[in-house]
KOLSE-330693 format. One record per residue: residue in one letter; x, y, z of N, C-alpha, C in turn. Coordinates in steps of 0.001 Angstrom, whole numbers, plus 500000, padded with zeros to 6 digits. Example, Ala and Ser with C-alpha at 12.3 -4.5 7.8 and 13.67 -1.06 7.14 Angstrom:
A513190494310507800512300495500507800513200496700507800/S512850497750507080513670498940507140512900500030507870/
***
This chain:
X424888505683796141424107506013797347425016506013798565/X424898507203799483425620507251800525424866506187801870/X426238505492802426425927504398803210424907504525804535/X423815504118804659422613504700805684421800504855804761/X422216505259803775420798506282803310419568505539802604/X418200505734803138417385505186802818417655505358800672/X416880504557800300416317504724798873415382505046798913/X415120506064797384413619506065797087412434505278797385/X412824503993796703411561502821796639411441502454798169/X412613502713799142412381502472800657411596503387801046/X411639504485800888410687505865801385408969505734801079/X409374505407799573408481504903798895407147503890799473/X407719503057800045407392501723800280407067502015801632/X407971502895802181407298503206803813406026504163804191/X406189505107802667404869505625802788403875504952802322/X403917504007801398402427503282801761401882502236803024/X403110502222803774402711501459805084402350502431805697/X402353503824805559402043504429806937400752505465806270/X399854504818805694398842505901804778399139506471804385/X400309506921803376400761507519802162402188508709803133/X402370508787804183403288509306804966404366508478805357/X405771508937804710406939508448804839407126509162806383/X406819508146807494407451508480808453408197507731809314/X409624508051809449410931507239810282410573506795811855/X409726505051811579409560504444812479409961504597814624/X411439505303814089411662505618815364411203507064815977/X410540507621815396409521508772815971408234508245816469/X407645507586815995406706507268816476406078506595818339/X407435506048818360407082505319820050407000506900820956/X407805507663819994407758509093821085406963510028821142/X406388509856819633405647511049819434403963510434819989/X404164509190820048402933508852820741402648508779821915/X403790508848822729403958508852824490403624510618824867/X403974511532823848403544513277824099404709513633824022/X405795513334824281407057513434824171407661515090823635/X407836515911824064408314517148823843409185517215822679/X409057518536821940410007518559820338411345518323820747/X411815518728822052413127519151822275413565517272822616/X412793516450823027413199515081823126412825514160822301/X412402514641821352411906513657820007412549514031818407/X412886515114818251413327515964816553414884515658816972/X415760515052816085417269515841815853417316515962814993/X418350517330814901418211518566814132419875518342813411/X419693518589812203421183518928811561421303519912811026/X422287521128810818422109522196810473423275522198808968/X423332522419808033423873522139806665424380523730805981/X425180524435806408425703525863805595425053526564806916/X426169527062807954425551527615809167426795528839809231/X426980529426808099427532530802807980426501532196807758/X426619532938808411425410534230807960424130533424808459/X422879533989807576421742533462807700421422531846808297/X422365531232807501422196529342808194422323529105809645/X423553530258810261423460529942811098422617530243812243/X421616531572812195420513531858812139419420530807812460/X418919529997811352418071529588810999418421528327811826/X419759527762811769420170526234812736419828526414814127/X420408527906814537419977528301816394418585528314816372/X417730528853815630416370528837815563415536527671815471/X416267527258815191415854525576814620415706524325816083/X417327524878816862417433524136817870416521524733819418/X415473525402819134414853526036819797413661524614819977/X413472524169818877412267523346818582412716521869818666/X414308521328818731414741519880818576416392519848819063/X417079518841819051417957519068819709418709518816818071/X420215519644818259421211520311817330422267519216817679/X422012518331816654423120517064817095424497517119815787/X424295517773814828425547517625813483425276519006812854/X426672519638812298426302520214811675427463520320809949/X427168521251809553428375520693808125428520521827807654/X429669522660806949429816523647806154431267523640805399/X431583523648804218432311523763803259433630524630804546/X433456525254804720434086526573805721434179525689806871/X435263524621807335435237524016808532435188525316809506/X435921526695809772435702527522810675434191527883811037/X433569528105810292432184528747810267431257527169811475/X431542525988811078430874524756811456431584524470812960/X432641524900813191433233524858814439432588525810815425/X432587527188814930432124528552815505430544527968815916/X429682527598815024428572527303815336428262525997816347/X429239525138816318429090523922816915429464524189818030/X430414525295818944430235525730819904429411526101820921/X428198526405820530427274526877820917426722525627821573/X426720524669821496425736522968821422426612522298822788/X427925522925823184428303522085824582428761520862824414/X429443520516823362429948519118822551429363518366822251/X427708518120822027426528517503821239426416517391820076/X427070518508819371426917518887817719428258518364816821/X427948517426816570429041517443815683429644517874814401/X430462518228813709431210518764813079431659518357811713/X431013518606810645431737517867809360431705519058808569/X432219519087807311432721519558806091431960518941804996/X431437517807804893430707516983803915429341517222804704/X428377517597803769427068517313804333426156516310804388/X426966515586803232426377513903803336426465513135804767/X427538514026805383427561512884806924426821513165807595/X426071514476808020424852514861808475423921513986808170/X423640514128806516422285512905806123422337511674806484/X423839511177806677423782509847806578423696509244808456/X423124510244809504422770509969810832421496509586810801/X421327508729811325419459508471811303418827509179812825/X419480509202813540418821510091814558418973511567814366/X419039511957813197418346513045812570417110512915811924/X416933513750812335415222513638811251414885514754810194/X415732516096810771415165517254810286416636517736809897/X416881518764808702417488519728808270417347520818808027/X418634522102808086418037523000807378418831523409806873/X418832524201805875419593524364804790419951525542804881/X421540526201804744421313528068805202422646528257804156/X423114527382802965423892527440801966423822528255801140/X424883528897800510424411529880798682423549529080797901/X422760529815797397421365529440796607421763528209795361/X423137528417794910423545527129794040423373526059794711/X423278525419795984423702524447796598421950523720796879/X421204524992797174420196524379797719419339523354797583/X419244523433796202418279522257795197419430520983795648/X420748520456795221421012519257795506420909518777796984/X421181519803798049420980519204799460419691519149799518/X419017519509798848417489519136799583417181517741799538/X417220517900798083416439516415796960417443515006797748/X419025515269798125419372513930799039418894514337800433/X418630515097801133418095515192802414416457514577802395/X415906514664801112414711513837801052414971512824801386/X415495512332800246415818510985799991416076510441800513/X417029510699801749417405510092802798416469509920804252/X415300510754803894413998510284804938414271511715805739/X414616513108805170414500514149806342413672515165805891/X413008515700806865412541517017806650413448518255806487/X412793518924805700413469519812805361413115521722805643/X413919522643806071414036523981806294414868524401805509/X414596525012803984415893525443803498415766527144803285/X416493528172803300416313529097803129416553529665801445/X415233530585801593415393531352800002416307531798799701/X416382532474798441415590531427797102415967530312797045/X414706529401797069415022528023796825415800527343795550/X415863527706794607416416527488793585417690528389792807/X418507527608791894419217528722791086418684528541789405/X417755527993788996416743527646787990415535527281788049/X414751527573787156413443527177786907413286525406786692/X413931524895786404414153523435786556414124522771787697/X415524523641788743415528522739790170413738522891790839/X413468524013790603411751524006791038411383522891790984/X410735522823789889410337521638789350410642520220789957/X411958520228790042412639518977790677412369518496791949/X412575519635792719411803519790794290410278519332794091/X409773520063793538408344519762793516408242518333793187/X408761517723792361408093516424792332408687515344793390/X409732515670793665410407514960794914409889515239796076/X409501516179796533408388516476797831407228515843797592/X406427515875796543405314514850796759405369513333796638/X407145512940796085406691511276796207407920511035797329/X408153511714797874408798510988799647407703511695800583/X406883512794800384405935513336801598407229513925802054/X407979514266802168408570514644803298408014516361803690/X407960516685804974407788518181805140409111519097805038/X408680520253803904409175521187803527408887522256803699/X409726523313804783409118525026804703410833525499803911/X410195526548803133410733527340802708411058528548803536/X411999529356803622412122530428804663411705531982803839/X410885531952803809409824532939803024408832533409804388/X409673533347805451409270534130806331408084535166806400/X408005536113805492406650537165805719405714536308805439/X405534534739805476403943534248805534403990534567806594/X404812534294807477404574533817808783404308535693809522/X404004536410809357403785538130809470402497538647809010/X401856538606809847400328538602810112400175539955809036/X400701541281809240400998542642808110400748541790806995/X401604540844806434401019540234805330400039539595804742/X399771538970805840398794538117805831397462538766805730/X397575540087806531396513541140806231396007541796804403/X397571542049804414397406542485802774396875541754801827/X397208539952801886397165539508801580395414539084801180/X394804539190802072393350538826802659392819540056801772/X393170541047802288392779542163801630392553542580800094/X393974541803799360393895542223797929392653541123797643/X392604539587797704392164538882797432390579538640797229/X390356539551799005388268539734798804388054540818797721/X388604541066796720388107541681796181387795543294796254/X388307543865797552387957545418798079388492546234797287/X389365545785796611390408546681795684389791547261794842/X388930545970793926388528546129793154389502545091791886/X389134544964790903389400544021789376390122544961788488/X390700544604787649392318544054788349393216544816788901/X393953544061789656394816544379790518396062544673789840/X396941545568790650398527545598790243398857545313791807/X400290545018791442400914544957793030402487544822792351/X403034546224793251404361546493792694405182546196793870/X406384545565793734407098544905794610408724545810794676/X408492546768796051409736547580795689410731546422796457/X412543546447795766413003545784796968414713546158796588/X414546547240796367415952547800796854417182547418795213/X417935548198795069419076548128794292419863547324794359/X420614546908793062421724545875793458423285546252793780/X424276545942794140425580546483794341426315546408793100/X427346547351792853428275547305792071429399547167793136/X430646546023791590431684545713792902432624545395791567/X434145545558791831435223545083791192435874545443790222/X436583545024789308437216543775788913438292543352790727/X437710542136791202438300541850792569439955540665792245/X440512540980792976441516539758792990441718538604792947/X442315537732793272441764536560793053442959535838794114/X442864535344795025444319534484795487443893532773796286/X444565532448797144444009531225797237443873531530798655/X442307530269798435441524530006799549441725530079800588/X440898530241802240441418529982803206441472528442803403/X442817527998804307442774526841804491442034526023805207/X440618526822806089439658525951806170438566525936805182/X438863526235804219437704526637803138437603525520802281/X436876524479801548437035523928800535436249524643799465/X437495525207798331436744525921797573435955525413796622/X437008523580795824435585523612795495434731522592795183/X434491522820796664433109522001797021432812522978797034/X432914524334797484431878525533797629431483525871796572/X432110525868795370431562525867794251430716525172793435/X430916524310793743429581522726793250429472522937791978/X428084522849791463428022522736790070427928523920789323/X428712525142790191429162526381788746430388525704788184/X430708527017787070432062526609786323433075526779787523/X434424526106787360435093526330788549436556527969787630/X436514528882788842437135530038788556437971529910790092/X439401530740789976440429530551791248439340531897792298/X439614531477793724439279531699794507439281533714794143/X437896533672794990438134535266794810437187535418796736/X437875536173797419436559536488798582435319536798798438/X435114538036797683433860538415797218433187538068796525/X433428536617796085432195535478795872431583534660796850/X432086534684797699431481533607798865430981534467799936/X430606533756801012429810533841801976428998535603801762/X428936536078802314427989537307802424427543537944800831/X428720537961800040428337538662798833428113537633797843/X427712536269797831427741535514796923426520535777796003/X425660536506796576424201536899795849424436537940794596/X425532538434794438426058539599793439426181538766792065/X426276537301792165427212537271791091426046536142790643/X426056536425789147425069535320788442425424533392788408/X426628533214788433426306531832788617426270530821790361/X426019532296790898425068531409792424424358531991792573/X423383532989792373422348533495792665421353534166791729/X420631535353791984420298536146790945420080537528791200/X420962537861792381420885539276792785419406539455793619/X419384540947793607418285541094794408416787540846793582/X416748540508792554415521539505791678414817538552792731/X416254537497793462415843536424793523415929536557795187/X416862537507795640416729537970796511415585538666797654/X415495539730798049414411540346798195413252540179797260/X412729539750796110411974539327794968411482537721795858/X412100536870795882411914536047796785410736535979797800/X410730537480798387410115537300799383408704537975798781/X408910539249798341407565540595797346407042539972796486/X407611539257795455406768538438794374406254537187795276/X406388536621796229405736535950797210404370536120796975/X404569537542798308403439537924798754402310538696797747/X403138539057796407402462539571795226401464538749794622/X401925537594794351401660536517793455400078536014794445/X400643536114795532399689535035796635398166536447796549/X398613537494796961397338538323796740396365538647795456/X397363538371794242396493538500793201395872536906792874/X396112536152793729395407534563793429396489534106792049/X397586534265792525398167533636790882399396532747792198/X399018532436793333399860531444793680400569530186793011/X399699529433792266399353528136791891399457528100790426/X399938529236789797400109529393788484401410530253788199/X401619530882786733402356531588786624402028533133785657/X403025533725785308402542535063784103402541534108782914/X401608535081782297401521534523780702402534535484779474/X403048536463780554404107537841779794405270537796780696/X405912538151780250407354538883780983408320539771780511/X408341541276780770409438542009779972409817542600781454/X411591543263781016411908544047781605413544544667781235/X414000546126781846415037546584781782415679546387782760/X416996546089782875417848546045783926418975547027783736/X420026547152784363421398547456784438422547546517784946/X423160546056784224424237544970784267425601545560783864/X426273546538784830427502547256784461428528546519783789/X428774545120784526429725544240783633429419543776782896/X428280543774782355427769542441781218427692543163780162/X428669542658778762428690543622777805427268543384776499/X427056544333775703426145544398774838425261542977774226/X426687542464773553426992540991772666426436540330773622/X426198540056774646426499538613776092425435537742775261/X426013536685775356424895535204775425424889534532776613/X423908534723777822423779534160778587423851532360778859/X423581532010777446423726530498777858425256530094777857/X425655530797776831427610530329776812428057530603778246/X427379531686779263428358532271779638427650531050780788/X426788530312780983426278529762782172427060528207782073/X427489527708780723427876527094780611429483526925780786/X430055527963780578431359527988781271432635528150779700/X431198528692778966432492528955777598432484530685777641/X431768531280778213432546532959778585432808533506779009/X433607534451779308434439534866780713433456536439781096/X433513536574781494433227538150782230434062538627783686/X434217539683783406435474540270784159435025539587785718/X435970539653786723435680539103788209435081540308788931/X433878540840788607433368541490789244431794541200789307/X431205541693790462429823541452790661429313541696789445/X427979541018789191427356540932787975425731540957787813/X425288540688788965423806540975788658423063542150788349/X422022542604788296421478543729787669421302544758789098/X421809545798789348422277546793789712420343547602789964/X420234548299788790419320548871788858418005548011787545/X416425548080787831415953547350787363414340547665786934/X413298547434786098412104547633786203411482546515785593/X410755545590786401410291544568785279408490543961785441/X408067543563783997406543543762784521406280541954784462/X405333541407785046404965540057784759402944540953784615/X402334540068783243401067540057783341400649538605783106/X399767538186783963399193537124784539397401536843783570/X397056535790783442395488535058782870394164536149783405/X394705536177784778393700536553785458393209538468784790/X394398539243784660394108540142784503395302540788785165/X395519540263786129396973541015787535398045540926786883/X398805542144787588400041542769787095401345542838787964/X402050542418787949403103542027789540404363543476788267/X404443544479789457405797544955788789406994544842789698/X408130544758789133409249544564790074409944545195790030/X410848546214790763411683547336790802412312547399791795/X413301548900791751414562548262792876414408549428793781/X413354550349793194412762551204794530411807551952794009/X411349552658795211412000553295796548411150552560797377/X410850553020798550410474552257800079409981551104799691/X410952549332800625411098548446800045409535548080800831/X408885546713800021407959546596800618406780546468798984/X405509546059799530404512545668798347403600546623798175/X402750547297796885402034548225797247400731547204796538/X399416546740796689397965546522795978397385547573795523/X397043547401794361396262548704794124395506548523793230/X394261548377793165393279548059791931391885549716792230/X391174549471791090390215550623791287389831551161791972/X389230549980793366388806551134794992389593551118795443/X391167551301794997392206551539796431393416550860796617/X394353551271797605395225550896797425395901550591798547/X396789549580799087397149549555800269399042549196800201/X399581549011800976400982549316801339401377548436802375/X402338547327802110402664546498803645404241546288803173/X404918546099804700406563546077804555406641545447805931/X407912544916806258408052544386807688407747544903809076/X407270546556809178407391546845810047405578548047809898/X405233547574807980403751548360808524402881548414807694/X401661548002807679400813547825806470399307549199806853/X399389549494805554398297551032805494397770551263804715/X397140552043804678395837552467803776394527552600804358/X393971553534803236392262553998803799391538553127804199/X391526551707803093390748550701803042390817550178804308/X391782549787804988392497549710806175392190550073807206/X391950551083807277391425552341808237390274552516808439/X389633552104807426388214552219807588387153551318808106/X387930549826807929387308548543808809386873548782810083/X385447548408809798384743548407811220385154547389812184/X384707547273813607384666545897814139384354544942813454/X383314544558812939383065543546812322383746542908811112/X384052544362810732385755543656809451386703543430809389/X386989543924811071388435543800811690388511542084812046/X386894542222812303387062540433812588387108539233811963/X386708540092810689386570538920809197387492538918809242/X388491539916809009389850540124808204390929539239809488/X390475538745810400391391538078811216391372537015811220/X389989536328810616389757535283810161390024534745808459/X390293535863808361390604535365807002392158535006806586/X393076535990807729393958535724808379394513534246808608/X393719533498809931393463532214810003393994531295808656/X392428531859807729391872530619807011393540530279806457/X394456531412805576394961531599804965396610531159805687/X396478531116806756397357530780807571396839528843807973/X396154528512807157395633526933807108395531526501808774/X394759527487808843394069527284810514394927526909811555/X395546527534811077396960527045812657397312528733813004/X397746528889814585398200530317814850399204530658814272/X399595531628814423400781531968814049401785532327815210/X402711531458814996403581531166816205405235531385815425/X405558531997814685406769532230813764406821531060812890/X407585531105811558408054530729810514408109529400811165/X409759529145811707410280527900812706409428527171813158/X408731527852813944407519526903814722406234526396814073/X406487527057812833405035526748812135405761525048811538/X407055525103811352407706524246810382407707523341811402/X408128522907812540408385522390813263406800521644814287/X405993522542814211404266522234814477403756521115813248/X404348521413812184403854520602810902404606519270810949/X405858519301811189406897517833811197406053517082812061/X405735517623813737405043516684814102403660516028813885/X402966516645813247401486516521812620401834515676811530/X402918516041810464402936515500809367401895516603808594/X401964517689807790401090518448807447401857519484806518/X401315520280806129402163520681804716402381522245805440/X403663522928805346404010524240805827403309525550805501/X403165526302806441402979527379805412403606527955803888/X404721528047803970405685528273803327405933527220801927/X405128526469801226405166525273800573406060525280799176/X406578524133799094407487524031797531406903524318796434/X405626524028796320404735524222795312404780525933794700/X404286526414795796403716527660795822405271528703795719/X406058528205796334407161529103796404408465528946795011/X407672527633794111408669527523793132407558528075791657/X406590528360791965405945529173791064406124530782791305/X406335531141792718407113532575792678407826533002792099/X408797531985792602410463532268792263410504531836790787/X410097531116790418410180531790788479409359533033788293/X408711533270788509408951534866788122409604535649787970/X410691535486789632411768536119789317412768535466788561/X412736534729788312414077534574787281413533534100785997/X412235534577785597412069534698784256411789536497784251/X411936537134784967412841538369785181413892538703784834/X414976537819785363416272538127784812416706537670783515/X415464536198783478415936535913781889415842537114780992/X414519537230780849413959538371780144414829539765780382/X415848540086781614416249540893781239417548540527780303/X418066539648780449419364539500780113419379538795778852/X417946538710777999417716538751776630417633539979776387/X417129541001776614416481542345776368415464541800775536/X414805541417776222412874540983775153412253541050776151/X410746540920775474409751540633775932409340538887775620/X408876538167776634408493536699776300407564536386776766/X406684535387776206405622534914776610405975533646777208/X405195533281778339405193531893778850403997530845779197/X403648529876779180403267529049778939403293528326781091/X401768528879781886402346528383782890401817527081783048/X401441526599782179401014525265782476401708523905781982/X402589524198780967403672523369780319404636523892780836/X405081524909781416406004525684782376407428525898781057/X406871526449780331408152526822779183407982527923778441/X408810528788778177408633529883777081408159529470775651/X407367530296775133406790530444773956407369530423772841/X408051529752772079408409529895770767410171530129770780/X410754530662771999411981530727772370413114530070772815/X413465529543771868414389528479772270415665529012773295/X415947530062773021417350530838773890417051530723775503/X415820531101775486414957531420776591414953529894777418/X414390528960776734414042527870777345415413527164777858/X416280527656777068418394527028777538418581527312778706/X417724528216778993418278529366780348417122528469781771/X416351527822781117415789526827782369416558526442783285/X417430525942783016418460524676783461419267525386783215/X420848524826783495422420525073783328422899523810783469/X424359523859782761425110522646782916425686522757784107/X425624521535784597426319521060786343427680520416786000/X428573521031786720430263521069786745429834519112787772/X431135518185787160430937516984788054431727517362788760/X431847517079790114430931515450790581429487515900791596/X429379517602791186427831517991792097426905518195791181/X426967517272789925425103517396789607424023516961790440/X423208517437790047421720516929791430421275515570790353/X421482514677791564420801513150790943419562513467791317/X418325512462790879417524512233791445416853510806791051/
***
C-alpha cells in the first residue's frame, strides 16, 4: 500500500459512519458552509496528453488543479503550465493519489492503464472521471463494478453523448415504444487505419517506456504505439470497436432497454490486414506470439449482437457515423450534430413536451449542464453520474465480445447473467489477459 493511502476496510468503515457514503471528512466543514466547487474539490489530473488533457482543463473549471502525472514527463510539464505553479508535476501517478487534498481524478491514459488507476484512485478515497473505453477486458468491467459499489465512490465515465440532449431524444424515442417491437439500431462509426511494419528505436528521454506499457507484453519502443495512435494496436485498445463503439453501442444498448444486461448472440466479420489466418488470440495476448510491428486492429468490419428482448444492435464501420432506430413504425437517425426523422417531425406540442420530459426523467432529473458538470454536480451531492460503471461496462462488452467473436471467426453465445460465453472455452481466455509485473491491478 502506497504511504497516505486510505485502505479498503478504512473506506469501508467510513462509509458506514457516514450512511453507507465514503466521504473524506475534510469536505464536509466546507461543503456545509456553501462553499463554491472552485474552493472545496482538488483536482488531480492522471495521463494529460491528447484527450486527458482536455478532460483535466475541463475538470479545473469545476475545482482547483493542484497535481498532475504522466508517464511523458513533457506532456505533465506542458499541462502544468497552464495552473501558474499550483499544479504539481509527477511521472508516478501514485503521488497524485497519495495527496489527500485531492479528492477527485481523472483519468485521460491509453485504455490499458485505465482499470488499474481507477480501482487505486478508489481505494485511496477519490472520485473518479476516467475517459472511454473504460476497460481493455471484459473482466476489468467487472472489477470496477464491484469496487465502485463497496467504496461508493463517484464515477462518470466520459461517454459524453449522455450528456447531448440529440441523444437523449433518440433515446426516449426508441424506448416509448413509437418505433414499434423489435427494434434494430445500427451503430455506424467509421473505419479503422492501416499502418506499418513501423521502426522501432529508443524512447524519448522524457518518456518512461515502460511504465507506459504496464501490463502488456513489453516490445522496444516504437512511436506509433503511444500517445495518439495507441488505439490501432490490440494489446492497448480495441480499435474503433472500442473506440467510437464506446460511445454508439452506448446509446444503442440504452434505447433498446438492454442497458442493464447483455446479448445472448454475437457474430461478426472483420478485416485484420496483419493478423494471419492460423492467429490464436490468447497466445498472442499472452506474449508467446509475435505479429509484425504494425497496427493491428480490424480495419474494416460488420458485426451483429441479438439481445432476450428481441433487439438487434449492428456494428459497422460505415457510412455516416452516428446511430440509426428502426423498428416497424419507423425510423430515426441521431449523430453529434443532428437527430431526424418523420416520427420526429411529426410531434405535436404536447409531444414535444413529453419527449422533454422524458428527456429529464432519463437524465435522473438533473439539467443538463455538460458531461463535467454533471460529474462534478454529483461529487457534491454524493449521487451516481449520468455516465455510470454499471451501465457503461455492460456496453463495452459488447464491443469487445465483437472483437472476440471477430478474431475467432464464430458465432458465440453468451450468457449475460453469469457474464461468460457458452460452452467456449477459447472465448472465455479472452476475458482477461495476463498482466506483465509489477502493473497487475490489485484489488
Amino acid at each position: 500500500m502506497l504511504a497516505g493511502k486510505l485502505s479498503r476496510r478504512d473506506l469501508l468503515k467510513g462509509a458506514a459512519l457516514s450512511g453507507g457514503v465514503a466521504i473524506p471528512l475534510l469536505w464536509l466543514p466546507r461543503l456545509a458552509r456553501g462553499e463554491s466547487a472552485n474552493e472545496t474539490i482538488g483536482v488531480g489530473a492522471i495521463g494529460v496528453g491528447g484527450r486527458g488533457s482536455g478532460i483535466g482543463n475541463e475538470a479545473a473549471r469545476f475545482g482547483v488543479m493542484l497535481a498532475c502525472a504522466d508517464v511523458d514527463r513533457s506532456h505533465a510539464e506542458k499541462f502544468a503550465a497552464r495552473f501558474g505553479g499550483q499544479c504539481e508535476v509527477f511521472t508516478d501517478y501514485r503521488r497524485v493519489l497519495d495527496r489527500k487534498d485531492i479528492h477527485v481524478v481523472t483519468i485521460g491514459t491509453p485504455d490499458h492503464w485505465h482499470t488499474k488507476i481507477a480501482v487505486e484512485a478508489m481505494l485511496a478515497g477519490k472520485d473518479v472521471y476516467c475517459e472511454k473505453p473504460l476497460t481493455l477486458t471484459i473482466d476489468e468491467g467487472k472489477i470496477l463494478r464491484r469496487v465502485v459499489a463497496e467504496t461508493k465512490r463517484v464515477f462518470q465515465v466520459g461517454t459524453q453523448q449522455r450528456s447531448d440532449r440529440r441523444f437523449l431524444q433518440a433515446v426516449a424515442l426508441a424506448r416509448s415504444g413509437r418505433l414499434g417491437k423489435p427494434l434494430t439500431a445500427t451503430c455506424s462509426i467509421g473505419a479503422g487505419p492501416k499502418g506499418g511494419p513501423f521502426p522501432t528505436s529508443d524512447p524519448p528521454a522524457t518518456l518512461d517506456w515502460d511504465f507506459w506499457l504496464g501490463q502488456a507484453p513489453f516490445v522496444p519502443y516504437t512511436k506509433e504505439r503511444c500517445h495518439g495512435t495507441f488505439r490501432w494496436w490490440l494489446e492497448y485498445s480495441g480499435g474503433k470497436l472500442t473506440d467510437w463503439g464506446a460511445h454508439h453501442v452506448d446509446i444503442a444498448q440504452w434505447g433498446l432497454g438492454c442497458e442493464h444486461t447483455g446479448p445472448i448472440e454475437v457474430e461478426g466479420k472483420g478485416d485484420f490486414p496483419t493478423i494471419p489466418e492460423n492467429f490464436d488470440p490468447v497466445a498472442f495476448f499472452a506474449g508467446k506470439v509475435a505479429l509484425p510491428n504494425a497496427y493491428n486492429t480490424a480495419t474494416t468490419f460488420q458485426c451483429t449482437l441479438r439481445f432476450a428482448n428481441g433487439g438487434t444492435i449492428i456494428v459497422r464501420h460505415g457510412p455516416d457515423n452516428g446511430v440509426w432506430f428502426e423498428g416497424p413504425s419507423g425510423q430515426i437517425f441521431v449523430n453529434r450534430g443532428k437527430i431526424t426523422g418523420k416520427l420526429l417531425e411529426e410531434l405535436t406540442k404536447n409531444e414535444q413536451q413529453w419527449l422533454e420530459e422524458e428527456v429529464t426523467k432519463l437524465y435522473k432529473g438533473r439539467q443538463l449542464k455538460g458531461h463535467m458538470a454533471n460529474f462534478f454536480e454529483c461529487v457534491r451531492e454524493r449521487a451516481e453520474p449520468i455516465s455510470d460503471v454499471a451501465t457503461h461496462h455492460r456496453e463495452l462488452s459488447s464491443c469487445h465480445m465483437c472483437n472476440i467473436a471477430m478474431l475467432l471467426k464464430r458465432k458465440l453465445r453468451w450468457d449475460p447473467e453469469k457474464e461468460v460465453f457458452v460452452g467456449d472455452e477459447q472465448a472465455n481466455a479472452l476475458l482477461s489477459r495476463p498482466q506483465r509485473k509489477p502493473y497487475t491491478i490489485e484489488v
